[in-house]
C-alpha positions in Angstrom: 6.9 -2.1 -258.3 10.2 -4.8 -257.8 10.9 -4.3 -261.8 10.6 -0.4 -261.1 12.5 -0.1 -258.3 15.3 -2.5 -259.8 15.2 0.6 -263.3 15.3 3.1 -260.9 18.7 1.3 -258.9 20.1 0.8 -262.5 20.0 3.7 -263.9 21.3 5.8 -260.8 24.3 3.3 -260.6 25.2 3.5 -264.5 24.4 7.7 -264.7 27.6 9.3 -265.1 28.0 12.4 -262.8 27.9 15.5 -264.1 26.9 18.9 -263.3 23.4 18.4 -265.1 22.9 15.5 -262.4 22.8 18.1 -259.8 20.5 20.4 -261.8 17.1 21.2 -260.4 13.5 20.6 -262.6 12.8 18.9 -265.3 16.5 18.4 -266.2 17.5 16.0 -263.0 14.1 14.0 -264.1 14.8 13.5 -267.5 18.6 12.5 -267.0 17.6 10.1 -264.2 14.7 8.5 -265.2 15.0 7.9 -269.4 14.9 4.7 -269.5 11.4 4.7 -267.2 7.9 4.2 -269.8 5.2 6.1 -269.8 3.4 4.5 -267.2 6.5 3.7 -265.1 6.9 7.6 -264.5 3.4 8.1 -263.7 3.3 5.5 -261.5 6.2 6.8 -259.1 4.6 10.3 -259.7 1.5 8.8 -257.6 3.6 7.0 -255.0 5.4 10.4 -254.3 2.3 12.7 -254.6 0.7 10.3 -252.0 3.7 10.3 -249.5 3.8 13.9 -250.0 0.0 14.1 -248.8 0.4 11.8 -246.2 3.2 13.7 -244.6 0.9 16.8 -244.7 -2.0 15.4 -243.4 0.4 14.2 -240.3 1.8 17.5 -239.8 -2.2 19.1 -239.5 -3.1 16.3 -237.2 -0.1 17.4 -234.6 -0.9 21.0 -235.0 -4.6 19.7 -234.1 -3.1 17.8 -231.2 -1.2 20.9 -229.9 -3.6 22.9 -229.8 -6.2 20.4 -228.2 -3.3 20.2 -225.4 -3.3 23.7 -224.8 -6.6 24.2 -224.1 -6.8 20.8 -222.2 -4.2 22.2 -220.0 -6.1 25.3 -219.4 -9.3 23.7 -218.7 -7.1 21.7 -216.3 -5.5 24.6 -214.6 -8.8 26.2 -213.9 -10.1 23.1 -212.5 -6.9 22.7 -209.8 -8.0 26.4 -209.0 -11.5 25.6 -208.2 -10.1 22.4 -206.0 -8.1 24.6 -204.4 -10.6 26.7 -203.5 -13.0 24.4 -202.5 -10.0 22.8 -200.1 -9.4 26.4 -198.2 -13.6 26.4 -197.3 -13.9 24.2 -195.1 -16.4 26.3 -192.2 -19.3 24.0 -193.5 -19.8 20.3 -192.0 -20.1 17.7 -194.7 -23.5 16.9 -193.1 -24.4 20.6 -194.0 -23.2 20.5 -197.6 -25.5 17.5 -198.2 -28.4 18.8 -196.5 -28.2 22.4 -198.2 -27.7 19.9 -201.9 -31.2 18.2 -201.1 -34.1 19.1 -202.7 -36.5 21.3 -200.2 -39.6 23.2 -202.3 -40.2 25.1 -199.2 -42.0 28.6 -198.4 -39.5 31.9 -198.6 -38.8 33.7 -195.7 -40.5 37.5 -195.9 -37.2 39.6 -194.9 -37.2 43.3 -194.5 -38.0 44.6 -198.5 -36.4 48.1 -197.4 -33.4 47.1 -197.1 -30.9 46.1 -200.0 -30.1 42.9 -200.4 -27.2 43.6 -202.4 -25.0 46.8 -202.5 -22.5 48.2 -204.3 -20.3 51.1 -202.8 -18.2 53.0 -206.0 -17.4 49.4 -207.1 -14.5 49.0 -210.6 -13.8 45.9 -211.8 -11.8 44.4 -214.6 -12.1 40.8 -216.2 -9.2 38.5 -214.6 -5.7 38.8 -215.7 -6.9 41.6 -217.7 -6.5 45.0 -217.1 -8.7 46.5 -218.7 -11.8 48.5 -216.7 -15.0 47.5 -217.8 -16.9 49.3 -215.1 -15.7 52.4 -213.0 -16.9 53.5 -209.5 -20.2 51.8 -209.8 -22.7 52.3 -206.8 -26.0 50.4 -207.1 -28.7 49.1 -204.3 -30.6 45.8 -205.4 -34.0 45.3 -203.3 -36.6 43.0 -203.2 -39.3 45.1 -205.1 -37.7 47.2 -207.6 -36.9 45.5 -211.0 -34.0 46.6 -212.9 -33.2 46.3 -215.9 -29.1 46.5 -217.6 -28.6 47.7 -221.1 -25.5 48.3 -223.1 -23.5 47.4 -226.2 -22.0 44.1 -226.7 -18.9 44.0 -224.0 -19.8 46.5 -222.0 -19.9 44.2 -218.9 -23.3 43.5 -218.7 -22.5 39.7 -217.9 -19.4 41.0 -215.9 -21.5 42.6 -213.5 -23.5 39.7 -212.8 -20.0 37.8 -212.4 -19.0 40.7 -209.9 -22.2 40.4 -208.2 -22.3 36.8 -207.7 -18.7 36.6 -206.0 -17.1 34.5 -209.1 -15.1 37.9 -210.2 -12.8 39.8 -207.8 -13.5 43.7 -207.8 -10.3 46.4 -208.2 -11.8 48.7 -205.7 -14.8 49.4 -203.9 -17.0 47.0 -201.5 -19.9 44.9 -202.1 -22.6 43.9 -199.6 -24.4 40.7 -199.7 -27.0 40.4 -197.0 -28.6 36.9 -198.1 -26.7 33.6 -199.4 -26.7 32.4 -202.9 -29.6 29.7 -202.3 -31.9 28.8 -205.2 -35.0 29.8 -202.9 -33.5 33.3 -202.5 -31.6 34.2 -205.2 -31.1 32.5 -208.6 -29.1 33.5 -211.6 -30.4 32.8 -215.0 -27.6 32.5 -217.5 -28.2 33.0 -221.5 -27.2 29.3 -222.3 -28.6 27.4 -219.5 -26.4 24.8 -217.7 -27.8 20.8 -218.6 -26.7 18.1 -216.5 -26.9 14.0 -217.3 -30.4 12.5 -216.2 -34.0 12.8 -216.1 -36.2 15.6 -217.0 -37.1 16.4 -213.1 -33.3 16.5 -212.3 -33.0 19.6 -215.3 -35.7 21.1 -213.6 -34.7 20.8 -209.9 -30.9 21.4 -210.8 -28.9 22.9 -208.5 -30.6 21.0 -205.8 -31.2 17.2 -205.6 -34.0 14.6 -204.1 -32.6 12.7 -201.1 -31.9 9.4 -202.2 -34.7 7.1 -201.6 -37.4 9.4 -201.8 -40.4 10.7 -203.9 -41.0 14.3 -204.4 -44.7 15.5 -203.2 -47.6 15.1 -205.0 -48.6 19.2 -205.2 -44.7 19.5 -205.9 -45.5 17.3 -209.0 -48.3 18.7 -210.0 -46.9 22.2 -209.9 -43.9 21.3 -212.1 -46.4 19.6 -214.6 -48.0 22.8 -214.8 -45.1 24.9 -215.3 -44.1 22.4 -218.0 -47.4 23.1 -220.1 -46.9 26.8 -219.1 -43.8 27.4 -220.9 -45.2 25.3 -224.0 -42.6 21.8 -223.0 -45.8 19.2 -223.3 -43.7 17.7 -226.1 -40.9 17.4 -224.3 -42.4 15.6 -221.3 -44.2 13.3 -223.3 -40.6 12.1 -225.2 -38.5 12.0 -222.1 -41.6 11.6 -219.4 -40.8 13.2 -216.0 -38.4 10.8 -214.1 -37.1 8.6 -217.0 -33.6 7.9 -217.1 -32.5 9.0 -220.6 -29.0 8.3 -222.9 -28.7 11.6 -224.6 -27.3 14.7 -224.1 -30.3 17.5 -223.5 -28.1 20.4 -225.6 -28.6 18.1 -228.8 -32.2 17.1 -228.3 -33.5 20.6 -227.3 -33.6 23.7 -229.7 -31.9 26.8 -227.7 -35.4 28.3 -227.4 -36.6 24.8 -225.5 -33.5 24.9 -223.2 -34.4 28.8 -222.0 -38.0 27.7 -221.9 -36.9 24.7 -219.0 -35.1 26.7 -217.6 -37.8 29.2 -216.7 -38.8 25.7 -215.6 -36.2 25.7 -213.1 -37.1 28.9 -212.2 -40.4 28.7 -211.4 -39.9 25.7 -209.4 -37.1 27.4 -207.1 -39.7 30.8 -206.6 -36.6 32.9 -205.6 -37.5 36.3 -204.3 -34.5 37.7 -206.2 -34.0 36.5 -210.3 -30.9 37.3 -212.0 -31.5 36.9 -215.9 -28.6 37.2 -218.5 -30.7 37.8 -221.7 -32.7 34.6 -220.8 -35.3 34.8 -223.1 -33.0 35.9 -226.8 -34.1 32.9 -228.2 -37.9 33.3 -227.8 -40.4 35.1 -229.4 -41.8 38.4 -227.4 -44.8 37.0 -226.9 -43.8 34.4 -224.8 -40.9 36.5 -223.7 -44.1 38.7 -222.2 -45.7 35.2 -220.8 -42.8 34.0 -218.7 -41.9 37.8 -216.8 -45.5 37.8 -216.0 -45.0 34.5 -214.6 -42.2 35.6 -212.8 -44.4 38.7 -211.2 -47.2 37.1 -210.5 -44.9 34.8 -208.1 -43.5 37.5 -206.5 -39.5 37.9 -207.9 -37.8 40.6 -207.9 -36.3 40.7 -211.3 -32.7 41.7 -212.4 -32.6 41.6 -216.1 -29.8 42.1 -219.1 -31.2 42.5 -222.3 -31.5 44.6 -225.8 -35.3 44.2 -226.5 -37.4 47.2 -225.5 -40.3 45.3 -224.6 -38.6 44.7 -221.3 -38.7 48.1 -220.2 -42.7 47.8 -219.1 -41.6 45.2 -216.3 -39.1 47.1 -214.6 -38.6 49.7 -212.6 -34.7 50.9 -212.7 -32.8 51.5 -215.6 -28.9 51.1 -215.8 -26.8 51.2 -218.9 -23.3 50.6 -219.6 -21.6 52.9 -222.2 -19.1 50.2 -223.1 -16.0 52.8 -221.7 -15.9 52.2 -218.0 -19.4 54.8 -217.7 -22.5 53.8 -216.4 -25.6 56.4 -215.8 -28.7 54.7 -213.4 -32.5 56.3 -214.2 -35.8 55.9 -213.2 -36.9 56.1 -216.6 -35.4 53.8 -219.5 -33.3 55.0 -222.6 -34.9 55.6 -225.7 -32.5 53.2 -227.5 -32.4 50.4 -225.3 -29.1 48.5 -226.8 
């Protein structure tokens, strides 16, 4: 490469300038580099071709950079938000936060079922920093008793209402009445892609709540989460991870989508809410054992809220709503003969 580069110096230094110097192509190649061989030329073609995609492949790695940025400062705005937040609640002793964090498998209170638990008074509600309306002037009672069940096209707002519900959307107008707390032994939401955390088997199942540190969950508690384990078909699972194990991997890549809904039915069970929220909880399964777990879910006494597309839903609930994807919503007794 010395030898070339000393041809190359040479022959640029003895060229005599002219017009046909300057020229563009082939021209300004043959002129300049005559006196290079065969080989020479292709040699400095391969130097410059591999510059040339070096330089590109830089360019493509700061675009992918940028735009890993962008979202990373996104992520980290929403996350500032949520500290905020959590900075302007403080009504709640730190004693009670950890106390209402621990683990308690504990009997449900009765209530008053006539009442609703939940109510919404000519509610509309657009996704943040979006104004479009998804849902206008929605009224709606949710009671212990009466299972309902939310159809509608793809972005509707069937998810959106749950969101509203919940307290994690803000509402354009109307007012919403919440008459019991959020707690897992209460009221639990179900979403399509359930939320893993790092650690044992027991602490998927027990998620959001915790065991007190230093102590062993009760024997019938055990035994009842074994049984809802081999309920929901998750024997294989148990035996590979075992109940209390500490494990290394990450749950999303050693469980199928199906296996993740089918622990987290898990989860469910083991809560007994007297309210369920699920967001299309079972689109991964098969309707038979779609059937399996809301019979479950009956047979331990929830009141089930449900989003979903597959018409073999519609013989375990009791309401009907459906969102016509335009802001309408109609609410029936009996279901819609295209249940979408």
């Amino acid at each position: 490469m010395d030898n070339l580069s000393e041809k190359m110096s040479l022959n640029e230094a003895n060229a005599p300038v002219s017009p046909e110097t300057y020229s563009f192509g082939m021209f300004t190649l043959r002129r300049k580099y005559d006196n290079l061989t065969p080989s020479e030329l292709s040699a400095l073609i391969s130097v410059n071709a591999f510059v040339a995609i070096y330089l590109i492949s830089c360019f493509s790695s700061l675009i992918n950079i940028s735009t890993n940025i962008s979202e990373l400062g996104g992520l980290t705005h929403r996350i500032c938000e949520i500290l905020d937040s959590l900075k302007g609640n403080d009504s709640a002793s730190e004693a009670e936060l950890i106390r209402n964090s621990r683990m308690r498998l504990k009997s449900r209170t009765s209530g008053d079922t006539s009442d609703p638990v939940i109510e919404l008074q000519n509610v509309t509600f657009c996704a943040p920093r979006d104004s479009k309306i998804l849902v206008s002037n929605i009224s709606l009672q949710l009671s212990f008793g009466n299972n309902l069940l939310i159809t509608g096209k793809s972005s509707s707002g069937k998810t959106s209402l749950f969101r509203v519900i919940k307290g994690l959307w803000p509402i354009e107008e109307g007012k919403i009445t919440r008459k019991l707390p959020f707690q897992p032994s209460l009221i639990f939401f179900l979403p399509q892609h359930p939320l893993l955390t790092d650690g044992s088997l027991f602490e998927q199942i027990v998620y959001p709540l915790e065991l007190a540190k230093d102590t062993k969950p009760k024997d019938e508690d055990i035994d009842s989460i074994l049984s809802f384990i081999k309920y929901v078909e998750l024997e294989h699972v148990l035996l590979k991870a075992g109940l209390f194990d500490k494990v290394d991997w990450n749950w999303y890549d050693v469980l199928s989508p199906g296996e993740c809904q089918r622990l987290s039915f898990v989860r469910l069970f083991c809560h007994k809410p007297r309210m369920a929220f699920l967001d299309e909880a079972t689109s991964a399964l098969d309707m038979e054992l779609e059937e399996k777990l809301y019979k479950k879910c009956s047979e331990l006494g929830m009141t089930i809220i449900s989003i979903g597309h597959r018409s073999s839903l519609v013989k375990f609930h009791d309401s009907f709503l459906h969102l016509d994807g335009v802001a309408g919503w109609t609410l029936s007794s009996e279901p819609r003969t295209d249940v979408s």
